[in-house]
PDB file of N, CA, C and O in Angstrom:
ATOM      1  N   UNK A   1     157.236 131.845  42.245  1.00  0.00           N
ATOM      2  CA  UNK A   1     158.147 130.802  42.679  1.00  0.00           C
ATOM      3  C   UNK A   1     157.681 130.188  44.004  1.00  0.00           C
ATOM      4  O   UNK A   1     157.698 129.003  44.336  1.00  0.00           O
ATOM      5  N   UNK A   2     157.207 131.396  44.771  1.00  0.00           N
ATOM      6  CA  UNK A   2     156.450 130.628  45.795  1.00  0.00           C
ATOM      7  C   UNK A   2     155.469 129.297  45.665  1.00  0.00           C
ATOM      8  O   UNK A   2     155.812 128.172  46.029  1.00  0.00           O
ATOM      9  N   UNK A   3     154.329 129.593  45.147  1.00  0.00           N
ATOM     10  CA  UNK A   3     153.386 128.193  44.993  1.00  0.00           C
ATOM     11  C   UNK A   3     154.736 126.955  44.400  1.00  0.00           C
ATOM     12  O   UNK A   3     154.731 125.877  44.994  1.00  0.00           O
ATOM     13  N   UNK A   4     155.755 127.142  43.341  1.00  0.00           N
ATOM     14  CA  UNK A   4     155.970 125.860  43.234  1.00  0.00           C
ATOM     15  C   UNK A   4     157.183 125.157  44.567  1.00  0.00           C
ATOM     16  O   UNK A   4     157.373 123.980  44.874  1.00  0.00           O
ATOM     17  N   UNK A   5     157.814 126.405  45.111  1.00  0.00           N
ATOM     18  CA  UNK A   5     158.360 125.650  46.745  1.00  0.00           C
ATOM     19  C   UNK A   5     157.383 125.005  47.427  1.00  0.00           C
ATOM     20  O   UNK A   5     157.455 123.799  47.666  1.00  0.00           O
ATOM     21  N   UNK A   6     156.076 125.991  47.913  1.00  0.00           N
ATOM     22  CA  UNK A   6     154.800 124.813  48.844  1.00  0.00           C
ATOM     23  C   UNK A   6     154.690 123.720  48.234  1.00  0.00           C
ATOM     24  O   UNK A   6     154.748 122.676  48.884  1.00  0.00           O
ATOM     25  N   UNK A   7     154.489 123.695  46.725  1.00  0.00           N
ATOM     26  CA  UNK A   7     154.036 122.503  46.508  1.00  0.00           C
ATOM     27  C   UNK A   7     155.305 121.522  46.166  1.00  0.00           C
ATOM     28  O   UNK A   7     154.951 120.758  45.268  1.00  0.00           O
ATOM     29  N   UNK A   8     156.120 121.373  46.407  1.00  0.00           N
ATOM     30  CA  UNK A   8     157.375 121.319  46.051  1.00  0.00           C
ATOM     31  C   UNK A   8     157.872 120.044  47.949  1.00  0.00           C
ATOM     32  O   UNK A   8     158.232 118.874  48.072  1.00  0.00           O
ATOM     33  N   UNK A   9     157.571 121.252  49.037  1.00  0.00           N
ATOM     34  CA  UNK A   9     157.755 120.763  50.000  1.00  0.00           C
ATOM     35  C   UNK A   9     156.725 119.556  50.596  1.00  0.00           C
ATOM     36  O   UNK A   9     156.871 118.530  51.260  1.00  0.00           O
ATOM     37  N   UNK A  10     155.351 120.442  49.831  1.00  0.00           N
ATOM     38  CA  UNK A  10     154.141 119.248  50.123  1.00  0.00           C
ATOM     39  C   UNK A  10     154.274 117.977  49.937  1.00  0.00           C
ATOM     40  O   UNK A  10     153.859 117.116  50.713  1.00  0.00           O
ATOM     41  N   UNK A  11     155.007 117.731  48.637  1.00  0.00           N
ATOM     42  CA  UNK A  11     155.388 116.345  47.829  1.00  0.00           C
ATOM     43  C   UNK A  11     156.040 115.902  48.909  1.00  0.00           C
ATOM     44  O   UNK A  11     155.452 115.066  49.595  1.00  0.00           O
ATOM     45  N   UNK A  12     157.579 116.407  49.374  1.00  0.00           N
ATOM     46  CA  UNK A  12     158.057 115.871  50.079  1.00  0.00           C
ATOM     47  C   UNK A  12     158.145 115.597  51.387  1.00  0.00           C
ATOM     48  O   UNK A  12     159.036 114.970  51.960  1.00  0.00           O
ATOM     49  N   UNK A  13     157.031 116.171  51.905  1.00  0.00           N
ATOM     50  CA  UNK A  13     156.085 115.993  53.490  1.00  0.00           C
ATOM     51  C   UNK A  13     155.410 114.717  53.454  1.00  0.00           C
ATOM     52  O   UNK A  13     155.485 113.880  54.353  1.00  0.00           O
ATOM     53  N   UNK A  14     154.625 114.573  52.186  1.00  0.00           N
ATOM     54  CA  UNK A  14     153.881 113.736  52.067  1.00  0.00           C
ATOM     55  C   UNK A  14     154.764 112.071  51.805  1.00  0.00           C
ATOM     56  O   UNK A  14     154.497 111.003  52.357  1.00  0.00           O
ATOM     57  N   UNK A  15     155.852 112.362  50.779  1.00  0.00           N
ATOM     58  CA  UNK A  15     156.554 110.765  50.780  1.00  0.00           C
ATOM     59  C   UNK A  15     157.058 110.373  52.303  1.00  0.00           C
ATOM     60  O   UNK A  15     156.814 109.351  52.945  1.00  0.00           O
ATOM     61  N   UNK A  16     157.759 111.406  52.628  1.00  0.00           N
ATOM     62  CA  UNK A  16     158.349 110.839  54.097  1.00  0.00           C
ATOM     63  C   UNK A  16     157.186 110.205  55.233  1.00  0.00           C
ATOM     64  O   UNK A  16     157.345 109.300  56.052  1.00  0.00           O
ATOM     65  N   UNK A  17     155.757 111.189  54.901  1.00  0.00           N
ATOM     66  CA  UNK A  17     155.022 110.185  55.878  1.00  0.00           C
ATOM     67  C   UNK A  17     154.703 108.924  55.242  1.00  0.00           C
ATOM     68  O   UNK A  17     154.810 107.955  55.994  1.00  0.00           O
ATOM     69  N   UNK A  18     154.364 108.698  54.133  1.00  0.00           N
ATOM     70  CA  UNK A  18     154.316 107.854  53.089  1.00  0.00           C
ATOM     71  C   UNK A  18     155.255 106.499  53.854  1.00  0.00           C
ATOM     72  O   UNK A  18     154.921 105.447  54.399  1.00  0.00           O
ATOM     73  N   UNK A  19     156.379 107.066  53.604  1.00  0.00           N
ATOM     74  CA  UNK A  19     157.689 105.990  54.148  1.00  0.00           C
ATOM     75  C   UNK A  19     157.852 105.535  55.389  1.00  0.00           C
ATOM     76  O   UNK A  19     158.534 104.549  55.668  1.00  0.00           O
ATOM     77  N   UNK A  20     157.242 106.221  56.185  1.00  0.00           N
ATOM     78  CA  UNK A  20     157.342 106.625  57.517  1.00  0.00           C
ATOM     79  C   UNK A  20     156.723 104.797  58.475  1.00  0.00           C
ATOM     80  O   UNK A  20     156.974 104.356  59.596  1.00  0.00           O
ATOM     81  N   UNK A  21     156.104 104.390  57.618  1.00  0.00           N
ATOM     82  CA  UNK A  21     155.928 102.884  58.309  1.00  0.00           C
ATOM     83  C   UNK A  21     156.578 102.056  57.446  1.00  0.00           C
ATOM     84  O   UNK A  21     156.664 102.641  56.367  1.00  0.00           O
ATOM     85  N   UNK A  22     157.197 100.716  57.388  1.00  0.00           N
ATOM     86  CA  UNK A  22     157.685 100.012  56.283  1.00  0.00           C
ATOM     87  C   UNK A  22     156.918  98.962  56.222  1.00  0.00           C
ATOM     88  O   UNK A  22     157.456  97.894  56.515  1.00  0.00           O
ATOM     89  N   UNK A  23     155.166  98.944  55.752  1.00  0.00           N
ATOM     90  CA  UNK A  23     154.384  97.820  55.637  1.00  0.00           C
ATOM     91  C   UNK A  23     155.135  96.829  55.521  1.00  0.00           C
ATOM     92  O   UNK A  23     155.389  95.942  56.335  1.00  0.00           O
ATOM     93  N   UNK A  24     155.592  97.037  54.195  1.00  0.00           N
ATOM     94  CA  UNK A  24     156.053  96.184  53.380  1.00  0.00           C
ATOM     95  C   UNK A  24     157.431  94.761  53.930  1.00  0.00           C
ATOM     96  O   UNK A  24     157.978  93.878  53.269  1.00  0.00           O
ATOM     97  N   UNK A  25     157.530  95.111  55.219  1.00  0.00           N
ATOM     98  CA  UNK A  25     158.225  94.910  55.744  1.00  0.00           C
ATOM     99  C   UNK A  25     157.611  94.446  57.085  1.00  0.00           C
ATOM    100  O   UNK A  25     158.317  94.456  58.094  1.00  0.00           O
ATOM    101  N   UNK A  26     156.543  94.109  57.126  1.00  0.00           N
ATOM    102  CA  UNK A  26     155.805  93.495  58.362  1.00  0.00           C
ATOM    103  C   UNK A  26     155.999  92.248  58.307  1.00  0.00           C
ATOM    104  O   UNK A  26     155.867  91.880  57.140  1.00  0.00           O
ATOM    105  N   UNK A  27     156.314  91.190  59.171  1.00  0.00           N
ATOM    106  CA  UNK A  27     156.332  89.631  59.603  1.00  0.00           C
ATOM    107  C   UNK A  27     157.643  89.376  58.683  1.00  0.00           C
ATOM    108  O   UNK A  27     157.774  88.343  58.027  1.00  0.00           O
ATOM    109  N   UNK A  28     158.693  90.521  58.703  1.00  0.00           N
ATOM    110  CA  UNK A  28     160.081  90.216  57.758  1.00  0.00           C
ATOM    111  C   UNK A  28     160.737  90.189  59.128  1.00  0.00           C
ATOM    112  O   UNK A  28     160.608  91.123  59.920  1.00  0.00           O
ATOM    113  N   UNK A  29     161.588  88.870  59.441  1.00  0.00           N
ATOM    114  CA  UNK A  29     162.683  88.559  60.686  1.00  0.00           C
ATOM    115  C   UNK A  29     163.524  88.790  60.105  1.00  0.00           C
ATOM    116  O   UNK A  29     164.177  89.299  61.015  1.00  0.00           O
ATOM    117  N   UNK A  30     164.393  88.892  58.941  1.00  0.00           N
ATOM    118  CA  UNK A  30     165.653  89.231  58.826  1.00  0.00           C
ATOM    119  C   UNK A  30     166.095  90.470  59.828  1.00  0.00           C
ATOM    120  O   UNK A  30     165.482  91.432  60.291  1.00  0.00           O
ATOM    121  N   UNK A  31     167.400  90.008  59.938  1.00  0.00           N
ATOM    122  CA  UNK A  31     167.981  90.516  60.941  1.00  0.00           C
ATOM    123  C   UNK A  31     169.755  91.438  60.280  1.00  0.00           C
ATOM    124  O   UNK A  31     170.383  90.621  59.606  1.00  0.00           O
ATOM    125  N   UNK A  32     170.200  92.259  60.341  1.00  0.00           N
ATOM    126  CA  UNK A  32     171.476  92.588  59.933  1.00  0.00           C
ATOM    127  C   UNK A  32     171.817  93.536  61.412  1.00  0.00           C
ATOM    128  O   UNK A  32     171.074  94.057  62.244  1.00  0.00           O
ATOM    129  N   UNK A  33     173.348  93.459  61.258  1.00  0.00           N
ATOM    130  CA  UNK A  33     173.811  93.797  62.201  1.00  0.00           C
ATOM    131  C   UNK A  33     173.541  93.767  64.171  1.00  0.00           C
ATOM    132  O   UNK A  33     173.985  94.420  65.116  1.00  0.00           O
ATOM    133  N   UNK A  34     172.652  92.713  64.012  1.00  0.00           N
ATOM    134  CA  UNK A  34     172.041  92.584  65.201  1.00  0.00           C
ATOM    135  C   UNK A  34     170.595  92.983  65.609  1.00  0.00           C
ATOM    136  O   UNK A  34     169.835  92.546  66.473  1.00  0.00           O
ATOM    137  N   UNK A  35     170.504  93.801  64.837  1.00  0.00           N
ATOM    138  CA  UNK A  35     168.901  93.959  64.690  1.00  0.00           C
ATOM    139  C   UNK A  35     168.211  93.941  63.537  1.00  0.00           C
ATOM    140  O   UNK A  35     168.617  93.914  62.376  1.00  0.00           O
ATOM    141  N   UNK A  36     166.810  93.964  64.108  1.00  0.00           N
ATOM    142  CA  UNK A  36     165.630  93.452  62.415  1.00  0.00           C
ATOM    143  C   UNK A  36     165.714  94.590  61.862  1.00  0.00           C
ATOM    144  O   UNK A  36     165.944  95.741  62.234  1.00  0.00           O
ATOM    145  N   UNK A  37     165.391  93.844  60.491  1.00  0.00           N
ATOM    146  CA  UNK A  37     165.440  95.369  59.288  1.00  0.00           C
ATOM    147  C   UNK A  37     164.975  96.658  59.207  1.00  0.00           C
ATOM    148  O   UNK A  37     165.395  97.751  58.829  1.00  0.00           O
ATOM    149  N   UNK A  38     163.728  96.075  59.799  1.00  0.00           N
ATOM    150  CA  UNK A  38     162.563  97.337  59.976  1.00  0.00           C
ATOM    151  C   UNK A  38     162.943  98.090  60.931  1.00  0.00           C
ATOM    152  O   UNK A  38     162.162  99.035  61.045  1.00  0.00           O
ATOM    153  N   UNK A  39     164.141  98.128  61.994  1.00  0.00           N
ATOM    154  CA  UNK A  39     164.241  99.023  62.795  1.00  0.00           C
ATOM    155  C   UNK A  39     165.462  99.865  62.230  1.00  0.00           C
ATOM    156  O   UNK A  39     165.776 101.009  62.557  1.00  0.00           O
ATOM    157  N   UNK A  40     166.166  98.918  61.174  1.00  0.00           N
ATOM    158  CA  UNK A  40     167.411 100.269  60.854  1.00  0.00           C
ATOM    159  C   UNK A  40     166.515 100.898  59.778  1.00  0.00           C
ATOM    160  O   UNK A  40     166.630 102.112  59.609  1.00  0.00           O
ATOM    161  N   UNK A  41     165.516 100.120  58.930  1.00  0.00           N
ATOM    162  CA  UNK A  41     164.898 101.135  57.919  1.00  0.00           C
ATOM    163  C   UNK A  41     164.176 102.513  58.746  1.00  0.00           C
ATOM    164  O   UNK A  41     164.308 103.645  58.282  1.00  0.00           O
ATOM    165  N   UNK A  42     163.349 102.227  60.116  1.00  0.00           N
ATOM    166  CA  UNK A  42     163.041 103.050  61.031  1.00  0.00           C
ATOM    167  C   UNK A  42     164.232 104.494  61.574  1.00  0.00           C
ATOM    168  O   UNK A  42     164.046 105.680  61.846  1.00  0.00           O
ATOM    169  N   UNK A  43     165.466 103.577  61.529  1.00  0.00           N
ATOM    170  CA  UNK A  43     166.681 104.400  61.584  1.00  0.00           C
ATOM    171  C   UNK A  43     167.040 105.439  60.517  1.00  0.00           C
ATOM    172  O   UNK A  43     167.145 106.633  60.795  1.00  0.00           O
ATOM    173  N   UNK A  44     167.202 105.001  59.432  1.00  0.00           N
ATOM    174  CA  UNK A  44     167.326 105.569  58.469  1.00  0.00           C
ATOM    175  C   UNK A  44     166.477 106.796  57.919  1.00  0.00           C
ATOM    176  O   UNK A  44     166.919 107.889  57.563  1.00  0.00           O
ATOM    177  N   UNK A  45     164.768 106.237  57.935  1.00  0.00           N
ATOM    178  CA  UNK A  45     164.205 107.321  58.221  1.00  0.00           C
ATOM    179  C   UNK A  45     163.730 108.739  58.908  1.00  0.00           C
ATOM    180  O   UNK A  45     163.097 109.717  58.509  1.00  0.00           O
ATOM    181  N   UNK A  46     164.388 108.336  60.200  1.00  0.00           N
ATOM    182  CA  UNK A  46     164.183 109.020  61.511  1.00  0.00           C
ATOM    183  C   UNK A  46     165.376 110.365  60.754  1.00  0.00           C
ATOM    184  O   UNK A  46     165.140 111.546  60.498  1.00  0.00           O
ATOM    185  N   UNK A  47     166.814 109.448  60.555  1.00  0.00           N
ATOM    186  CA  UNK A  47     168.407 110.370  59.693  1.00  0.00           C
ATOM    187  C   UNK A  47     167.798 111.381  58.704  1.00  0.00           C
ATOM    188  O   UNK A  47     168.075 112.580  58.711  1.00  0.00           O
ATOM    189  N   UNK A  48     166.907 110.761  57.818  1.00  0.00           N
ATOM    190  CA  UNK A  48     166.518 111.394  56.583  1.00  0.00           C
ATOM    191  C   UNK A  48     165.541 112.407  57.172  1.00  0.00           C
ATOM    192  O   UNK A  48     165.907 113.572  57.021  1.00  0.00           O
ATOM    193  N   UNK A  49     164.391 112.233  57.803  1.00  0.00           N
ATOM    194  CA  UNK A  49     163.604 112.924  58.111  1.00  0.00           C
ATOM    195  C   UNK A  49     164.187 114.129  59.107  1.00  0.00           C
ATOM    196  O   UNK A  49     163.663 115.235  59.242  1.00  0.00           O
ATOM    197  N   UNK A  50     164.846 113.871  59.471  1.00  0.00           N
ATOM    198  CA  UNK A  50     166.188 115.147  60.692  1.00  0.00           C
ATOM    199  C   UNK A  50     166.694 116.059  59.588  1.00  0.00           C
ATOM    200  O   UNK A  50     166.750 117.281  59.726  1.00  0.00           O
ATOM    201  N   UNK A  51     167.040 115.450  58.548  1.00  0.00           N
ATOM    202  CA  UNK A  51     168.273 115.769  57.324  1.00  0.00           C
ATOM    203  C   UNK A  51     166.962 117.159  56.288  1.00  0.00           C
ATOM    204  O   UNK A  51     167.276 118.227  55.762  1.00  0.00           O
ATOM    205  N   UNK A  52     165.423 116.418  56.384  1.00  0.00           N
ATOM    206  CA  UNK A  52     164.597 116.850  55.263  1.00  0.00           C
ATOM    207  C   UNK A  52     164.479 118.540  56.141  1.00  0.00           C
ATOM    208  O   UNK A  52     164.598 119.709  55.771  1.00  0.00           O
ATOM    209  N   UNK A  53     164.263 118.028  57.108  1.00  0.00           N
ATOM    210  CA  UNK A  53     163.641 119.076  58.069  1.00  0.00           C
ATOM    211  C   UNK A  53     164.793 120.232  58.459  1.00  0.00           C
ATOM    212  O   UNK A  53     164.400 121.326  58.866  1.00  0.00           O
ATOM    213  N   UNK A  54     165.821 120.037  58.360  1.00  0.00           N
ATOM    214  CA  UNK A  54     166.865 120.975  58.736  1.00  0.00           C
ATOM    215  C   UNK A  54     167.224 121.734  57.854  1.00  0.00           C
ATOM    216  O   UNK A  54     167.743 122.819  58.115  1.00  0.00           O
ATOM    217  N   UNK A  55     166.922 121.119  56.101  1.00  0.00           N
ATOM    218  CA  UNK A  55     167.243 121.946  55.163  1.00  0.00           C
ATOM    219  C   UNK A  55     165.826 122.702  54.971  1.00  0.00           C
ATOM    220  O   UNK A  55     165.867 123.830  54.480  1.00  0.00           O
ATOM    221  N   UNK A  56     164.782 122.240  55.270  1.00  0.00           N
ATOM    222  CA  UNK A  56     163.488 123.144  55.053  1.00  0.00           C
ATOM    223  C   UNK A  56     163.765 124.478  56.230  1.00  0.00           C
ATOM    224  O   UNK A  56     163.585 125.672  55.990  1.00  0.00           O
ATOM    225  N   UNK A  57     164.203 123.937  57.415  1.00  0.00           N
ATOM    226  CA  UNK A  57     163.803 124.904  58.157  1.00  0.00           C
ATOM    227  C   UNK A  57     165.421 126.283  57.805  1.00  0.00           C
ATOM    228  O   UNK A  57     165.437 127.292  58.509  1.00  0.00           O
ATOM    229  N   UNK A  58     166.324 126.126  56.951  1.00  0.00           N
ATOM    230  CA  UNK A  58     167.262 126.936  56.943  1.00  0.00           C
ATOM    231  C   UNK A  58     166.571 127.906  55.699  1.00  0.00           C
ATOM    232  O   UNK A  58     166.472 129.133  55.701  1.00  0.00           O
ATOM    233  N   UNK A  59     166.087 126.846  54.536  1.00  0.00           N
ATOM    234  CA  UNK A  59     165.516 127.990  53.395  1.00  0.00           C
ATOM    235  C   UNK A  59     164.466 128.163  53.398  1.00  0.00           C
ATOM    236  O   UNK A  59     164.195 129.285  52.969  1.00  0.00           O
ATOM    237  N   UNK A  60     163.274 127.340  53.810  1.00  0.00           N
ATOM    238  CA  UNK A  60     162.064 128.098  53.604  1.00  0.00           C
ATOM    239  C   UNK A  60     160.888 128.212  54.888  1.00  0.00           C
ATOM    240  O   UNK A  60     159.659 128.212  54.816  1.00  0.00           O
ATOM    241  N   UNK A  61     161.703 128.297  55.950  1.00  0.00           N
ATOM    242  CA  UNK A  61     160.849 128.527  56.964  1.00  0.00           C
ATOM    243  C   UNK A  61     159.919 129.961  56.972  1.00  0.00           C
ATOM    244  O   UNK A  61     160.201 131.143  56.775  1.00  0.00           O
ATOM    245  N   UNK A  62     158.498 129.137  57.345  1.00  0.00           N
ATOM    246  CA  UNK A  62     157.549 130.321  57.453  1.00  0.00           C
ATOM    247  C   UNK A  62     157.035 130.583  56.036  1.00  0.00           C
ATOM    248  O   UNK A  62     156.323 131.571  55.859  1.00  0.00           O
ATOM    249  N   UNK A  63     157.420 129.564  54.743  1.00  0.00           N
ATOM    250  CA  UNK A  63     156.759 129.359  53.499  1.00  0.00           C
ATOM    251  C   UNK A  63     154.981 128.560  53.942  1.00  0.00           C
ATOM    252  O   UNK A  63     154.871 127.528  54.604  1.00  0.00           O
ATOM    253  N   UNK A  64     154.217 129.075  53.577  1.00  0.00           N
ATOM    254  CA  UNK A  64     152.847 129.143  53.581  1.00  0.00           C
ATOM    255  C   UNK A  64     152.098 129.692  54.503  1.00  0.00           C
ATOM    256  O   UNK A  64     150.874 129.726  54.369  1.00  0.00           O
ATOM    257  N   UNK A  65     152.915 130.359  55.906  1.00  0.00           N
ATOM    258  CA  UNK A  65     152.518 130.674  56.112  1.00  0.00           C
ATOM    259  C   UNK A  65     152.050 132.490  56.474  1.00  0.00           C
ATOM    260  O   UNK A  65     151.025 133.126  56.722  1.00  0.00           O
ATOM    261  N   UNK A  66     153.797 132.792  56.278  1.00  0.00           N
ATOM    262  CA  UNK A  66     153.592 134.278  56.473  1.00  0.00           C
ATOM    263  C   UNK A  66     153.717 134.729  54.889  1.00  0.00           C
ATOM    264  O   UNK A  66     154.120 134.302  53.807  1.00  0.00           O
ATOM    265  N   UNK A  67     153.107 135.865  55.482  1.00  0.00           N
ATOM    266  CA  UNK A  67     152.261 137.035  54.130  1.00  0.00           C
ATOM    267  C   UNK A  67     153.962 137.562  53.006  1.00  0.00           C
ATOM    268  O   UNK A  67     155.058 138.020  53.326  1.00  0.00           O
ATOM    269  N   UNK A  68     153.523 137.289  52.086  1.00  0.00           N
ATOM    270  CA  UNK A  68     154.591 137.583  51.441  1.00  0.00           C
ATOM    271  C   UNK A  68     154.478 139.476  51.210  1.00  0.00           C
ATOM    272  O   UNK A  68     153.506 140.230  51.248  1.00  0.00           O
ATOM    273  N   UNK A  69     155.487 139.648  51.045  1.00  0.00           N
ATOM    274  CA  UNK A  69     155.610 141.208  50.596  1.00  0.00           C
ATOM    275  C   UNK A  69     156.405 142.073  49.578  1.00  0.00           C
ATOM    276  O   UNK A  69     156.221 143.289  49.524  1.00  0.00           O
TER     277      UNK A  69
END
């Protein structure tokens, strides 16, 4: 069960950096709520990435790296 949590968390290490810039969203001025998009999508990610990391670190902290027994 181990290998499929690492690889499990890997996936989701990897989308969040993935997400982690919003190209797609370069030279976009829309604006909501007072500021440009790309900074609440920046927001949002920053929430999610707090949110990914708090549930990794309650269940599987120290998955890949300490010695199982």
């Amino acid at each position: 069960m181990r290998p499929v949590r690492t690889a499990g968390w890997t996936v989701v290490a990897l989308l969040l950096m993935a997400l982690a810039v919003p190209w797609f969203m370069w030279r976009d001025a829309t604006v909501a709520f007072g500021l440009p998009v790309w900074l609440w999508w920046h927001i949002g990610w920053m929430v999610l990435a707090s949110i990914v990391f708090a549930v990794f670190a309650r269940t599987d902290w120290g998955l890949g790296v300490e010695e199982v027994h």
